[in-house]
Structures are given as C-alpha cells and as structure tokens.
N, C-alpha and C positions, 0 to 999 in steps of 0.2 A: 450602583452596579459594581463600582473598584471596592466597596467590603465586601459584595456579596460574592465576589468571585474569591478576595484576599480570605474569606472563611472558609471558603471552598478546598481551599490549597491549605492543607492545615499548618504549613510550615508559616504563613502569614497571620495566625489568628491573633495574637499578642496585641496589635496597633489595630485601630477603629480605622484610620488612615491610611492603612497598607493598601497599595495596587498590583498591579504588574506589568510596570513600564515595561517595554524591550530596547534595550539600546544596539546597535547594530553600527559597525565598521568594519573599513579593511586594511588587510595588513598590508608591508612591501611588498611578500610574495606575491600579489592579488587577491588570497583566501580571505575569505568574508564571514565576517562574525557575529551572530545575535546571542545576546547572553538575555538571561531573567536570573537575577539575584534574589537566592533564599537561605535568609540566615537562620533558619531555625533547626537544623540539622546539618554534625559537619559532615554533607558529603557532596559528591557533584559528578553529574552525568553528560554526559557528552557524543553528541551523533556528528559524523564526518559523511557528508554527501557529497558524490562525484556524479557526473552523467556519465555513467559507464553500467548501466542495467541493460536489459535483455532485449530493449529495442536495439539496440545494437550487435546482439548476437548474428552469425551466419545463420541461413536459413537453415540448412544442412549440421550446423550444432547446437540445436538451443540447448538452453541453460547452461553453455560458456558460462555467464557473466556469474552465474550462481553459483556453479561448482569452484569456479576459480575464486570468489569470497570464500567461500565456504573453505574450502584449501588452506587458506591463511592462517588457519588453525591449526596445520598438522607438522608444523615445524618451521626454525626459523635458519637462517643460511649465519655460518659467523661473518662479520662485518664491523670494521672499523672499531677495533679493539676486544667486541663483545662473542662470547663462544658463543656454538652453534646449539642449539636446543631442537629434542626431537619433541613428538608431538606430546610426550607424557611429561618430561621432562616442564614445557611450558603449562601444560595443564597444572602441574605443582608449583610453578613461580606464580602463576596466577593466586593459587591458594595461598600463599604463601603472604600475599599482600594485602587476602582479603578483598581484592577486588575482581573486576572481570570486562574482558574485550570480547565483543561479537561482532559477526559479520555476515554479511547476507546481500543478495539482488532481488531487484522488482523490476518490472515491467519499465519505470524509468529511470532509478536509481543504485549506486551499490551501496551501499550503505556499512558504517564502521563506529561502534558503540562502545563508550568506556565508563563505567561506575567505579569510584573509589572513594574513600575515606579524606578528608582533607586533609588530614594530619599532616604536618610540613616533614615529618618524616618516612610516610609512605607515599604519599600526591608525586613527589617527583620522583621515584622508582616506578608509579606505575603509569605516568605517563611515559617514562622513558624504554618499559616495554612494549605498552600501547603503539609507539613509536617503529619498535622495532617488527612489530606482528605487522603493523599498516604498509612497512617498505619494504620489508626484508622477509621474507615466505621462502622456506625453502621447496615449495614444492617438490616435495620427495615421489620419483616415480612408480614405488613401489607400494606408497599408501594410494595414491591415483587408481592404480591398478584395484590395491581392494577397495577402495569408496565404488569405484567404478559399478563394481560384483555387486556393492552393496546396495546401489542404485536401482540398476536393474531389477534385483528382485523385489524391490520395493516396487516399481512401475509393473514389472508385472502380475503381484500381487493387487495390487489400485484396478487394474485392466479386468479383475474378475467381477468387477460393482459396475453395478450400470450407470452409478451417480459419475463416475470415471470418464467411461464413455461418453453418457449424452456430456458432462462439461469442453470431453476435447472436442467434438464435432462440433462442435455447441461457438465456440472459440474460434474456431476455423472458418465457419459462413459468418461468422459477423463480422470478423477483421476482416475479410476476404484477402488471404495473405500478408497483411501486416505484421512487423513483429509482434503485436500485441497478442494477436492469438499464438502464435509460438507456444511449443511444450515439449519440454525433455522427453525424450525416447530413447529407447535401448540403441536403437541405431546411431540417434546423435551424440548421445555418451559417448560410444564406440568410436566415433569421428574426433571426439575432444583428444590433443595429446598436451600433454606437460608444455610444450611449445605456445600454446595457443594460449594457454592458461599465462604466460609470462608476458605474450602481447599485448592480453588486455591490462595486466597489471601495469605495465609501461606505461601505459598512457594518463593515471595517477599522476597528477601535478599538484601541488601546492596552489597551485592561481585557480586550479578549478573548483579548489574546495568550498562547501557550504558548509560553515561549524556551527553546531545550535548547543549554549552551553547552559546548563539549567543547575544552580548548588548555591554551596555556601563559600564562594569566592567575587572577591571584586573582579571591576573591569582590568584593571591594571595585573589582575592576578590570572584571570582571563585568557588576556591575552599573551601571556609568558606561556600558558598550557599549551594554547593550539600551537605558539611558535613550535615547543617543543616537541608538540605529538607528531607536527608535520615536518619537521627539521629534517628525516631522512630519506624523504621522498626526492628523487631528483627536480633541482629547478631550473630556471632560466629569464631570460628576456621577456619573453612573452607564452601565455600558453597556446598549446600546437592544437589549432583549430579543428575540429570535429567534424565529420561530414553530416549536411543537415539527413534528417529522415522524415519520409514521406508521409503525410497525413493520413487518417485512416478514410479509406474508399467508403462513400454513402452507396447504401444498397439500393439498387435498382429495380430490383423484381419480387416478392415476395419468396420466400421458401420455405419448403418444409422439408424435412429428415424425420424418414421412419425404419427405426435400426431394429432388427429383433434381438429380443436377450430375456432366457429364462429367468424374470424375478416376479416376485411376489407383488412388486409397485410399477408402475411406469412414471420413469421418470422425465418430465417434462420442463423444456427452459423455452423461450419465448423473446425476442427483443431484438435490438438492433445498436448502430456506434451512438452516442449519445451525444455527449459535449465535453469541450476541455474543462479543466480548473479556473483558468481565466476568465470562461464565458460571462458575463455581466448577467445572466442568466443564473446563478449558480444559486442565491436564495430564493426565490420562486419556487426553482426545479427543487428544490431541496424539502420545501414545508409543502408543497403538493406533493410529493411522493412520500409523507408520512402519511394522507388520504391515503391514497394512491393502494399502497403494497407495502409502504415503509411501517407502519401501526401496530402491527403486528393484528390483535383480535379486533382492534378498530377502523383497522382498514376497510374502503369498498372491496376490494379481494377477494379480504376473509368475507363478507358479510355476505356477498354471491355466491361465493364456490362452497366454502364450505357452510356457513350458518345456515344458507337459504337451501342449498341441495347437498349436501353431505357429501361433496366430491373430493374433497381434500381435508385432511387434517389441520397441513402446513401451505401455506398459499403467501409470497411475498413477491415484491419488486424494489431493484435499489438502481440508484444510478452508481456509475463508476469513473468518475471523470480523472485523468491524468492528465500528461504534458500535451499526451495527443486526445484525442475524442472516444474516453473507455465508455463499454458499456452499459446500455437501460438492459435491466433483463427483469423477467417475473419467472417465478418457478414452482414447482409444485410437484409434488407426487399424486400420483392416485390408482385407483385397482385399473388393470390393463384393459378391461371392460367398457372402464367409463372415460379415459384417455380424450377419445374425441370428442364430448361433451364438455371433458372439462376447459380443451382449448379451446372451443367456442365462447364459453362464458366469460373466459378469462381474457379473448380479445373481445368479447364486446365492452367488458368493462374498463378496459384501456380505452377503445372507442368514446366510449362516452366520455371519461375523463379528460381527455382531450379535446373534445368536442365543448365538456358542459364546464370543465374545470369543477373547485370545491364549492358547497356549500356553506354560508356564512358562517354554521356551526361547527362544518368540518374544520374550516379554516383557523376561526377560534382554537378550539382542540389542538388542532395542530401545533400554532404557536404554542400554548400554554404549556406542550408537552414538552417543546424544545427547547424552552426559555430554562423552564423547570430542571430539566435535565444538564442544559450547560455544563453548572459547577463539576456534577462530577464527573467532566472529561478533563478534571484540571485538580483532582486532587490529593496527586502525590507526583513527586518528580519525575518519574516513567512517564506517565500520562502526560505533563504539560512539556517532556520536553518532545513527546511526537507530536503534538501540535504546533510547537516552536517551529520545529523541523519542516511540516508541513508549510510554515508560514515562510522560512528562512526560502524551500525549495521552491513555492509556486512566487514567490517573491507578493504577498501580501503586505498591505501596511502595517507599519509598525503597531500601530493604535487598534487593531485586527479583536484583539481580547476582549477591548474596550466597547467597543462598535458592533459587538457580533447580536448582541441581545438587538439592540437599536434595528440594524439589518433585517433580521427575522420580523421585528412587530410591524412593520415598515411596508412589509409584504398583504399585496391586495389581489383578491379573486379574481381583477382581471388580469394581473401580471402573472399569476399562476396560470391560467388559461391561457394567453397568448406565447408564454413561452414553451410549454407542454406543445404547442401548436408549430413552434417553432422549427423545437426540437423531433418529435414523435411523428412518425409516419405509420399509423397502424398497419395500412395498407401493403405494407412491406417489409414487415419482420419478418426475419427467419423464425422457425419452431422447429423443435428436437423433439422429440419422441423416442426414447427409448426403453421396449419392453410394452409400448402401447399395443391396443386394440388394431391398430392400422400396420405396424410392424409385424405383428402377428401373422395378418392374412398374407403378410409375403413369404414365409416361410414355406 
C-alpha cells in the first residue's frame, strides 16, 4: 500500500521503501502543524486554515468571509518597516519571486495558500510576503467599491440560468436557514463595508491556525516557515473563543419547489442535510454512493433515468459532509415535459437504495473503483496537500493515507444499508424544479 501510494506521488518514485508518514505538532503560539516531506522537487506548498468561513457570516451579508479573503489580494497597509504596496504593485512582488499566495472562504473555512521555490534565497522573501498579505491587507475602499460592481454583475449575470436558481432555492430548503445555505447577493454585498471586512480579519490568531505543509523541507525547516508566515498576525495568552454555531435543522416535512423559467432543460436537485465528516458513517456512505449517483454511467441513477427511459442525459448524487451535516443531493436535468417522471424515478431509486442497499457486485465495483482511483488523488503536491488540509482540518489520523484503502475494502453491504438507513429519509427530501413541467402550469 505505502509504494503504491509512494508511486503515486511521483516525487516519491526513487525508494521501493517510500511512504507518507505525516508528522504533526504545535507551536508556542498554539498553531498546529502537519507536514508530508517531499524531496524530489525543490519546492513547498503551504495551506493556512482558520475557522473564520461563511458559517460565520451575518445572515444579512453573506459572503463576508469570502470577499474579505478575497480582498487580501488587493493591497497591503505599510507596517513595521515594510512600504505599502497596491494591488499591482504586489501582483509583481509575487512575480517577481516566482511564487504565489491565494486566498479564499468556504462554507467552514478561510483558507490561505503559499507555493514557492525552496531556494534559501527566494523561500524566506516569500514567506515574509506571504506574511505580510495574511496580516496586513490593506483593504482599500475604493477597490471594495469596484469588486463590489464587479460582483454584482456577475450574480446577476448567474441569475439569468436556471442552474443558478434551482441551486439557491435548492440551498435555502435544505439548510432551512443555516449558514450553510447562505449565498452572496447584490443586496448582501451592498450591506458589506470595509469595516466588516477588518472585523473578521481581526479575529486571525496564530493559536487558531491549522498549517498543512507539503515540499521539499524538513521538520525543523518547517517549522521556521509557519513561525514566520504567522509572526504578524496579532497574538496573545490564549485564543479569543468563537461563539459555537448551530447544527443544521433535519427536515420535517417533505417539499417541493416549482419555479418557472424559460429554458430548454428543467433543471432538477432532490435531497436533504446529510452527515458531518466525523460521522463513523463516512466509508459506507461513501462506497454506496458510488452505486448510488456517485458512478457516473454505472450508477443505479444513470441505469433508471436515463439507460432505461431516456430521461436524462446527466443524472448523479453526492454527499457533502462538512463541520456541520452538508448535503445528500441527486440532480439532473431534463426536457420540461418529462420533469415529473423524472422525479419519480429518481426518488424511487433512492427508495430502494435505502431500503435494499448495493448488490454484492455493485459493491465489488465499487470498492475496485475506489481503491483503483486513490493514487491519483495524491499525485502531485496541490493534490496531496488538499487532502493533508482536509486531514489537518476534520482532525483525521495521522496514519489516515495508510488506512484509507484498508477502510474502504472493509466496507460490507449491510453497513452500506444501515447507514444510508440512518442517514436518508426519502420520505422527506426537498425537490427543486426549475423550468419543470409542474412550474409551467403555474405561470
């Protein structure tokens, strides 16, 4: 398993013997560190995770947490000897070093990315901008002002697809108000000011960080980088606790949404909150749902909707698990005609999945596909270090790499069924319809 993964990552192919231990500690500050050492190329990437993502935004402004990452890019404040740089100005230090910081929010995290060269005399210039983009943002009011514009008409240009629509409405009945369904709008933009955007940075600590460092540096080397990525974030005693957020509400009633919108397809989503990342449930739910919707042309899904009646081209289901319970959803398009034939098929054969769980041959397949597949989620440093990241932030075991094959073969038809069982309430999914047969007749 540790060559076959070690050939997988080609920076490991060299030694018969290669694995990919993960070592993990923490510093003074409290920031915690998982590294995976790869000497076969000098470079090293790096992901900085806070819980400061968009379950946290106000109701009334989503995508705070994203606009204000995102921001971080467009200029830096002078501070502690170093001048002030506008957004072009850093765009060309970054060239300059051949490397590159990005920044971004999700649903539970904010997230802060650095790739560079090892070379001992570019690595410590471009952590030490890395440094200054992650603390020091100048949030310029007048770029705010045009992202803002430029936001907007993005959303409103998205607003003209009904893939758009059915997803926000689609988001909104399944969270039933949680952040998770949240999504930027022209209105909530409108509500962000440069103020707000400085609050959530503020609360960037050093003790909250999760670093996942993935190159060609030792532990010792390591560990000097994150000191210094995170050296200009304010710190202290202890970090300033978070207020907890509420779990995502189980749906009660079934529902449906029928929205009309002139398009050539109807577009249709289906599902409900599903389960955390922690759930003890998480390989079962995972190798049934490549039966399931995950398979793509070997799915029960595909073989219903569309092999068997031509209802769909595209027909799939995935889970979405996060901090909190994201969701199961199945999706499809099809001609507005056939809309409510196609929901029917599509929840009977959740129904029965849940009911009957896989077949011993599905099952097989299943595994075989996923085992198969592994390696190459792990075959260059981008790749293995969002899986680090993923392992650093749901707090997986170390030996996670090691174990995951094991994990998967491990999985038995009835632990797929009882947990599908567990999880799934057909009887109570919402469904979105937009553009359907049934939205039609409301017009």
């Amino acid at each position: 398993m540790k060559h076959i993964l070690a050939c997988a990552t080609f920076l490991f192919c060299g030694a018969a013997s290669a694995a990919l231990p993960i070592q993990q500690w923490s510093q003074p500050s409290g920031a915690r560190v998982w590294l995976i050492e790869t000497h076969g190329l000098p470079m090293v990437d790096v992901q900085v995770d806070f819980d400061n993502g968009g379950r946290r935004d106000p109701a009334n402004k989503a995508g705070l947490a994203n606009v204000t990452a995102e921001m971080t890019a467009k200029g830096l404040a002078a501070r502690a000897g170093q001048p002030a740089l506008d957004e072009n100005q850093l765009g060309e230090a970054w060239a300059d070093l051949g490397a590159s910081f990005g920044a971004g929010a999700g649903s539970d995290r904010m997230s802060f990315t650095l790739r560079s060269l090892t070379d001992p005399q570019l690595l410590p210039r471009a952590v030490l901008l890395g440094a200054r983009q992650l603390a020091e943002p100048a949030f310029p009011e007048h770029v705010w002002v045009r992202e803002r514009q430029r936001m907007s008409a993005a959303i409103r240009e998205a607003n003209t697809r009904p893939a758009t629509v059915a997803n926000r409405e689609y988001q909104k009945a399944v969270y039933g108000g949680h952040p998770y369904g949240y999504e930027a709008t022209e209105e909530s933009l409108a509500a962000i000011a440069v103020a707000d955007m400085r609050a959530v940075h503020a609360r960037l600590q050093p003790c909250g960080a999760k670093v996942s460092v993935v190159g060609d540096v030792t532990r010792a080397q390591a560990d000097r980088l994150v000191t210094d990525l995170l050296a200009r974030l304010p710190g202290g005693a202890a970090c300033t606790p978070l207020p907890a957020v509420a779990e995502v509400p189980p749906l009660q009633a079934a529902m449906q949404r029928n929205i009309p919108f002139a398009s050539a397809q109807a577009h249709v989503l289906i599902g409900q909150p599903g389960y955390k990342r922690s759930d003890p449930d998480y390989f079962p739910l995972m190798v049934g749902n490549y039966t399931l919707g995950g398979g793509s042309f070997v799915s029960r899904l595909v073989t219903e909707v569309r092999e068997k009646r031509g209802l769909s081209y595209s027909v799939y289901s995935y889970f979405q698990p996060g901090t909190h319970a994201g969701a199961f959803t199945v999706g499809l398009q099809t001609r507005p005609d056939q809309a409510a034939q196609a929901v029917q098929v599509a929840r009977d054969v959740v129904a029965g999945f849940v009911r009957d769980g896989p077949t011993a041959a599905e099952l097989k397949a299943a595994k075989d596909f996923l085992v198969g597949g592994f390696p190459l989620n792990l075959d260059s440093n981008r790749k293995l270090l969002g899986t680090l990241a993923a392992i650093a932030w749901h707090g997986l075991p170390l030996d996670y790499l090691d174990t995951w094959t094991r994990e998967v073969e491990k999985v038995t038809a009835d632990q797929v069924r009882a947990a599908f069982a567990r999880k799934l309430q057909p009887e109570r999914m919402v469904t979105v319809i937009v553009g359907g047969a049934e939205a039609a007749a409301q017009r």
